[in-house]
N, C-alpha and C positions, 0 to 999 in steps of 0.2 A: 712806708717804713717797714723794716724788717722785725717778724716779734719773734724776738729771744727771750720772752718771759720765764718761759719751762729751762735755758740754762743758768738763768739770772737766779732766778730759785732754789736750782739747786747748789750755788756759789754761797748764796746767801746764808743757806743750810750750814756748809759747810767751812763759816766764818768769816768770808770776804767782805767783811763789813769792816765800817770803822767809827771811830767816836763823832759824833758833831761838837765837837773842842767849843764852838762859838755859841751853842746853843746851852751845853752846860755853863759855862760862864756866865752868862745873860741868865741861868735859874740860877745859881750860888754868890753871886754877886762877886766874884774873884776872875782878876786876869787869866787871859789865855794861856800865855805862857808857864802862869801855875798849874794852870790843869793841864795843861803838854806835860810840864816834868813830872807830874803826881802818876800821870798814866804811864809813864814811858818808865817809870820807876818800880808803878805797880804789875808791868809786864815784867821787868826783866828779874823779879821776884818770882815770877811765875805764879803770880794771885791773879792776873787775867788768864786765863788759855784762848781766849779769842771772841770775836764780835759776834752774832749773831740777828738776823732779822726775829720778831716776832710775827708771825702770820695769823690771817683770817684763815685757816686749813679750810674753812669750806669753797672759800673764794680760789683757791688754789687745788681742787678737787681732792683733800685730804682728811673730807670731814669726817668719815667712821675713824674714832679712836677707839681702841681699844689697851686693859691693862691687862697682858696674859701673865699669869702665875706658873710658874714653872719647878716641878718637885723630881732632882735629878734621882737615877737610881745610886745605891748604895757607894761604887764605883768610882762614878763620876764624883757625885758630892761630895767625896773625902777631897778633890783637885779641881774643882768649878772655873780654875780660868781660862781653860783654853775651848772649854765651849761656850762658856760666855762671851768673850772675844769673838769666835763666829757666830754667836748671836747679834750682835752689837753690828758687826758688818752688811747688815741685812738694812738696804737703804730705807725700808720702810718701817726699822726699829728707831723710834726718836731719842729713847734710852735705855739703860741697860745697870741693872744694879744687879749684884749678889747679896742677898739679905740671909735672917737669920729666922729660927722659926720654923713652923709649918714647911713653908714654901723655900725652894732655896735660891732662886731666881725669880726679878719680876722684868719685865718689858712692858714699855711705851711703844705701840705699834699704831704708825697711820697708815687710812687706804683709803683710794676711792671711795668703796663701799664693803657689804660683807662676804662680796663674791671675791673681791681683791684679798679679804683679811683671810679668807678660808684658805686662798694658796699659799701663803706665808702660813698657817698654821700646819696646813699638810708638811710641809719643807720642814717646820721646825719638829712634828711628832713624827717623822721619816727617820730623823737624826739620832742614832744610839745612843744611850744614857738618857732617855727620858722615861720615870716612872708616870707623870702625870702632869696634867695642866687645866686652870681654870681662867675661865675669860670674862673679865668686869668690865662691861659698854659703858663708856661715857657719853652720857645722855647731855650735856651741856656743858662746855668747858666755862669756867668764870675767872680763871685766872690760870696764868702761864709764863713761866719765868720771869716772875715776879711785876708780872704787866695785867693790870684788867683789863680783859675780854669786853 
């Protein structure tokens, strides 16, 4: 049989998932067709933006996480979306906030390992408008989108 794992994953990643309608029902104890209309109602609200798998990252060669801190220069920081936006485009960022504070950006970055995270970090301190960055290793994830690990 043919392994499409590695395209299946990154489908996954990128929302091609959907509800198990029959399996919520069977935990909330209410018909299907209720939780059809609550979701399809909940989408077109646009309270869902889409499905997602949760993964083992290590099982799937992603286990170095790292949370980079990112402090733009004076420039940038007064206007942060449009390089955050090309941060976020960076298949190995898993998220991407603008925060406030110290740091004016943070990033979820997965890799292989720290030889993978080092190219993504050369790429993103290449990039003008960065005054500085700090890098916090998650040592054990325990939870993740709202799922125990």
């Amino acid at each position: 049989m043919k392994d499409i794992q590695q395209k299946l994953i990154r489908l996954f990643k990128e929302g091609y998932c959907t509800p198990q309608i029959g399996r919520i029902a069977r935990e909330i104890d209410e018909p299907s067709t209720t939780i059809h209309y609550n979701i399809k109602k909940l989408e077109s609200e646009g309270a869902i933006k889409t499905y997602k798998a949760v993964f083992d990252y290590k099982k799937i060669d992603e286990g170095f996480c790292v949370y980079l801190f990112i402090k733009f220069t004076a420039a940038v920081g007064a206007s942060p979306d449009k390089i955050s936006l090309e941060f976020a485009k960076y298949k190995e960022v898993e998220s991407a906030d603008v925060i406030a504070g110290e740091w004016d950006m943070i990033l979820k970055v997965r890799a292989k390992d720290q030889d993978e995270y080092y190219k993504v970090l050369k790429s993103i301190l290449a990039r003008e408008g960065i005054e500085k960055t700090t890098s916090l290793i998650s040592l054990k994830q325990i939870k993740t989108e709202f799922v125990l690990i």
